[in-house]
C-alpha positions in Angstrom: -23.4 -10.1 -68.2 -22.0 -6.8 -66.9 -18.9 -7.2 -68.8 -20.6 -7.6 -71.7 -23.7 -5.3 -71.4 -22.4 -2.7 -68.8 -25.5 -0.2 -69.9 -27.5 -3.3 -70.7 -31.7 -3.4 -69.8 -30.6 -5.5 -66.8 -27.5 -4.0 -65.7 -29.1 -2.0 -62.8 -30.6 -5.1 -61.7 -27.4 -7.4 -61.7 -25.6 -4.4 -59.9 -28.3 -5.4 -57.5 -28.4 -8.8 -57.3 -24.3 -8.7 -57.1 -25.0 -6.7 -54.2 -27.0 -9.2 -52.9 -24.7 -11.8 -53.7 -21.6 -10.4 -52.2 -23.6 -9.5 -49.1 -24.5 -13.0 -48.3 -21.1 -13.9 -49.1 -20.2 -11.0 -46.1 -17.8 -9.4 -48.7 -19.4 -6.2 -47.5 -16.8 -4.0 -49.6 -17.4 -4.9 -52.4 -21.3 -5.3 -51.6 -21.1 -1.6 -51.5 -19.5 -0.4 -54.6 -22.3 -3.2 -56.7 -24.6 -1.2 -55.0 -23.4 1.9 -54.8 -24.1 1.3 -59.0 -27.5 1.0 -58.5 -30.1 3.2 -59.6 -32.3 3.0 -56.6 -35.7 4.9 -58.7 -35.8 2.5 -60.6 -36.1 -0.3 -57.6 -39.6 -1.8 -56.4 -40.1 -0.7 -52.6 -39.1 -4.2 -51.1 -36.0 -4.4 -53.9 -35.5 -0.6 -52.6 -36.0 -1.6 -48.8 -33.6 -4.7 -49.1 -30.9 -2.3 -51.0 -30.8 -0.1 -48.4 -30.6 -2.6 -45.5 -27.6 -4.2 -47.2 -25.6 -0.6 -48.5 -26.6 0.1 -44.4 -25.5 -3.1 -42.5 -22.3 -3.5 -44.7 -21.1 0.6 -43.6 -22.2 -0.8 -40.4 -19.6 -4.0 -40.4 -16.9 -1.9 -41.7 -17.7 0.8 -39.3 -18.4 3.5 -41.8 -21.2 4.9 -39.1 -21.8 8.3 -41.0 -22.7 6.5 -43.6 -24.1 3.3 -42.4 -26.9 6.5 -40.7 -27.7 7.8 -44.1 -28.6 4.3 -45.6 -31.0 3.3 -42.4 -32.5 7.2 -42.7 -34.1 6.1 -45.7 -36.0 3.1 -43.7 -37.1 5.1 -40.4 -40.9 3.9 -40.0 -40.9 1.5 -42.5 -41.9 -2.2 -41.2 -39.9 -5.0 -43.0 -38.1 -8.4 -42.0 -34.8 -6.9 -41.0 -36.4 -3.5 -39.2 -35.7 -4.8 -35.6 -32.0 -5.3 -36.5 -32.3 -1.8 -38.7 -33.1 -0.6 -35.0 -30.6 -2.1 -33.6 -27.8 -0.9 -35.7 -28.9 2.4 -35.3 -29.0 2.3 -32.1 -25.9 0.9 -31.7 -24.3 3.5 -33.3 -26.0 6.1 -31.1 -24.2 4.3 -28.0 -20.9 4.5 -29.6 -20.9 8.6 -30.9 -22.4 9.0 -27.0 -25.6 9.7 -28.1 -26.9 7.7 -25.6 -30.5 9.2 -24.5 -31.3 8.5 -28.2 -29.9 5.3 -27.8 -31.6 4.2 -24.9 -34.7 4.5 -26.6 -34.1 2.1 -29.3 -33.0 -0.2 -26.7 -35.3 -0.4 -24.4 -38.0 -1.2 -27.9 -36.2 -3.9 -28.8 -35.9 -5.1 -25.1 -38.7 -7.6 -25.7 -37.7 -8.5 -29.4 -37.0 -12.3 -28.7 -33.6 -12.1 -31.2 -32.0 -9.1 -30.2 -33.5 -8.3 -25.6 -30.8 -10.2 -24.2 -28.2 -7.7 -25.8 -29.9 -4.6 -25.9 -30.6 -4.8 -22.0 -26.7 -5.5 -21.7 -26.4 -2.0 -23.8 -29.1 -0.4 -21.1 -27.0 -1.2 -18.1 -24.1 0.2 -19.6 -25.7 3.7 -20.9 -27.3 3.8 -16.7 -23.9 3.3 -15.7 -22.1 6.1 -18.0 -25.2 8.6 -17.2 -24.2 7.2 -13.0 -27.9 6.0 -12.9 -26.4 3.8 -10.2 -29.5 2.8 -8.4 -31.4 2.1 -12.1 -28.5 0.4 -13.1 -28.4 -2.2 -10.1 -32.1 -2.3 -10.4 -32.1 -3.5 -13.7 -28.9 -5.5 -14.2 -29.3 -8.0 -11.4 -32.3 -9.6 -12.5 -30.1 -10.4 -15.8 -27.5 -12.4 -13.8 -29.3 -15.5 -13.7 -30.6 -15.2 -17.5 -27.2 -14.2 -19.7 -24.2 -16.0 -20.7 -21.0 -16.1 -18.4 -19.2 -13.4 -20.6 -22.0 -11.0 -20.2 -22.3 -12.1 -16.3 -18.8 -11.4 -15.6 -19.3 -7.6 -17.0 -22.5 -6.9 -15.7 -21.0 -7.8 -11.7 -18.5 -5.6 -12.7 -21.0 -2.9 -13.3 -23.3 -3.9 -10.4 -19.9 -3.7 -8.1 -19.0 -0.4 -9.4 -22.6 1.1 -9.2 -22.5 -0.2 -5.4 -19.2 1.5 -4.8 -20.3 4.9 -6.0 -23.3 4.5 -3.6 -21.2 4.1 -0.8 -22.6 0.3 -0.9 -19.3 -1.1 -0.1 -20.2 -4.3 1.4 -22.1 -5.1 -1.6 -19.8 -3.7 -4.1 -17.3 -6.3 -2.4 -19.2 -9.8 -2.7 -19.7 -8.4 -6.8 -16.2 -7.3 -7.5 -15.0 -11.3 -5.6 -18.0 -12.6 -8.7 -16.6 -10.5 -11.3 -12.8 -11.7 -10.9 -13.5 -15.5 -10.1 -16.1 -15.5 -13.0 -13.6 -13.7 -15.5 -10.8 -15.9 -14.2 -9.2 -12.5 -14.1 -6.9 -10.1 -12.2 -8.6 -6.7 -11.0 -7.1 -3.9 -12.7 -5.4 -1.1 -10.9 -8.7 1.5 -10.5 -10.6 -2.3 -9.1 -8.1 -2.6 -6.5 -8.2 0.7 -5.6 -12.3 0.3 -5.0 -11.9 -3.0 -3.2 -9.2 -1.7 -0.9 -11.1 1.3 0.0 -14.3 -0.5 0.9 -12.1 -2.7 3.1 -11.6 0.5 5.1 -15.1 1.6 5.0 -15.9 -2.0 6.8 -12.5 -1.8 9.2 -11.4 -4.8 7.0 -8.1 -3.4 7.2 -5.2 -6.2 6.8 -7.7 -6.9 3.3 -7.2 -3.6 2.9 -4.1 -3.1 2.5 -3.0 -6.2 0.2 -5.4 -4.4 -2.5 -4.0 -1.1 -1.9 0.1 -2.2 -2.3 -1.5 -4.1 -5.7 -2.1 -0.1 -7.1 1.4 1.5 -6.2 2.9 -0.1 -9.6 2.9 3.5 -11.2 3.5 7.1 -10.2 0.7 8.3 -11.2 -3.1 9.7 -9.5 -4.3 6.7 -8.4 -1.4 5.5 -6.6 -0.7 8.6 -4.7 -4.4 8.4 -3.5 -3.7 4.9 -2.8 -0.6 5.5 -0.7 -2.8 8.2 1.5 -5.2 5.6 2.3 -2.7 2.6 2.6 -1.0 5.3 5.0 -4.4 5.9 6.8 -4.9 2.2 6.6 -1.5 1.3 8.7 -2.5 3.9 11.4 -5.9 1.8 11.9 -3.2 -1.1 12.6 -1.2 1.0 14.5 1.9 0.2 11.8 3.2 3.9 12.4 6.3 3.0 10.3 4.7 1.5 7.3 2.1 4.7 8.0 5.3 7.0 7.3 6.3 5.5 4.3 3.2 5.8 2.4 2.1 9.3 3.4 6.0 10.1 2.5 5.4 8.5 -1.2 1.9 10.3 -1.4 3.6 13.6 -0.6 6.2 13.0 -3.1 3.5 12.8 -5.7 2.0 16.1 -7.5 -1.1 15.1 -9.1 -3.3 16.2 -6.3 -1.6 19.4 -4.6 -4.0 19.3 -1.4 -3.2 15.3 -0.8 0.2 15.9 -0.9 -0.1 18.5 1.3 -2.6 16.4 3.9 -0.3 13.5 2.9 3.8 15.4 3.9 1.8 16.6 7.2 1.0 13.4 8.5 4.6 12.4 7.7 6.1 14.9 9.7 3.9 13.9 12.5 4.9 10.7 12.2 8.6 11.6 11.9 8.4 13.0 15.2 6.2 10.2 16.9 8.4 7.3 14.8 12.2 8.3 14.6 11.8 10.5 17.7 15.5 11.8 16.7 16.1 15.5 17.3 17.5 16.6 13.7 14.8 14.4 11.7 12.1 15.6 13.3 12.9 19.6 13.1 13.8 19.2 9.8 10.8 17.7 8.9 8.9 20.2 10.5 11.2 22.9 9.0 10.6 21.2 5.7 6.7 21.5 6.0 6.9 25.4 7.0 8.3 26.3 4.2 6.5 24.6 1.7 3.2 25.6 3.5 3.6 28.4 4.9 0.0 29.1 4.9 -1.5 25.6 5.6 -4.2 25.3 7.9 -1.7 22.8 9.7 1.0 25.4 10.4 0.1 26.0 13.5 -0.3 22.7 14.5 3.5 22.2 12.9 5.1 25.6 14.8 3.5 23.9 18.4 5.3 20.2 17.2 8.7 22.1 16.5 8.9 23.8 19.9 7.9 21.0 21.7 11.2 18.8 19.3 14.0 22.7 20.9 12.0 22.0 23.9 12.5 18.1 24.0 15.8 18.4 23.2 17.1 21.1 25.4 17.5 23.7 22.7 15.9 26.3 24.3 17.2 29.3 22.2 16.0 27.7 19.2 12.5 27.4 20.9 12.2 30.2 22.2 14.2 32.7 19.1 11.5 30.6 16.9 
């Protein structure tokens, strides 16, 4: 018909039911240039409702959001079949651009909406947990354990565990982190060992401790030279003084954090002088550390270890020209 009467009586309409057409067919492309052709004032209010649901949800699919928004601006407050998923798109994208106090509005509305509550209290947990509403967060999420599928479990004890962490909860945030990886079937990432290791600590777990921390020290990057400080605080709880040295030497070597590499070469030196317990390491080491730092709060503490290495060894007129 169109190819034939393209200005035809009807042609607006068969724009519109092509638009409909393609749409169920989930060709959502080409559903939006039919009804992009579409003279909308000339539409009934469902026909004009239904068009801009469709020209809506198919931006929405191909994750044309600014313009997905525009389409669902013309339905704000109007009640129709598809208004609860109108909602939920809208919301949707609010939770991706981070508008997410807008977002959680919609959300918690369409909590109750038989079709669409189990997901959009998944979408509330997540917007708690990126605003660190940790205590809402746990609150609300671990009620839903019991009641969502196994993918949507394994996330949300990855949330809970994180949420427990950041509380200081670490006994907790253990037992979800051990759910969240035999659930997934999965290997913690990097930032996950990290966590678990250093709630070991915080329970004096410290031979667990340790296997999660060597799992992070695959990169030089942040995270492993804060995971080498604690994996070198870690072997002093076990009294491992030479693993100790190691990792607060690797720590040191790292830049990211200037103050932990500082905390981390003066624990080395210390432990070069307790560990080696050789003359020349010990003063160079110490050497070493003064000049880097010559204002640390630890020089002192540093000057006192070297005279006590010229005194140890006999070389008095280095201790005493020091």
């Amino acid at each position: 018909y169109l190819k034939k009467y393209p200005n035809g009586n009807y042609a607006n309409l068969a724009f519109f039911e092509l638009g409909r057409y393609r749409f169920i067919k989930k060709d959502f492309l080409k559903c939006i240039v039919s009804l992009r052709k579409v003279d909308v004032k000339s539409l009934t209010d469902s026909q004009r409702n239904s068009y801009y649901f469709r020209l809506g949800y198919s931006y929405f699919i191909e994750e044309k959001y600014q313009e997905a928004q525009l389409a669902f601006y013309e339905l704000e407050g109007v009640k129709f079949s598809f208004s609860d998923l109108v909602n939920y798109c809208v919301a949707h994208m609010n939770y991706i651009q981070g508008n997410y106090a807008s977002a959680l509005n919609s959300f918690y509305k369409l909590s109750d909406v038989p079709s669409l509550g189990r997901i959009s209290k998944f979408y509330i947990t997540h917007i708690y947990y990126f605003q660190s509403r940790y205590g809402e967060l746990i609150e609300y999420a671990e009620p839903l354990l019991d009641t969502t599928n196994t993918d949507r479990n394994t996330e949300l004890f990855r949330l809970v565990a994180d949420a427990h962490y950041n509380l200081g909860e670490h006994e907790e945030s253990i037992q979800n982190f051990e759910k969240y990886a035999e659930l997934g079937e999965l290997n913690l990432n990097r930032l996950e060992n990290y966590q678990l290791a250093y709630s070991y600590t915080q329970l004096k777990d410290y031979e667990s401790a340790v296997s999660f921390f060597e799992k992070v020290l695959v990169e030089d990057d942040s995270l492993s030279q804060f995971a080498s400080y604690h994996l070198g605080a870690t072997y002093l709880e076990l009294d491992d003084k030479a693993f100790a040295l190691n990792s607060f030497k690797y720590a040191s070597s790292l830049t990211f954090d200037l103050k932990l590499q500082e905390d981390a070469f003066f624990n080395y030196v210390k432990l070069v002088y307790d560990v080696e317990n050789t003359y020349n390491n010990s003063v160079t080491a110490f050497k070493q550390f003064l000049d880097k730092y010559p204002d640390s709060d630890n020089s002192i503490t540093v000057r006192n270890l070297l005279v006590r290495a010229y005194a140890y060894s006999r070389d008095y007129d280095s201790a005493l020209n020091f």
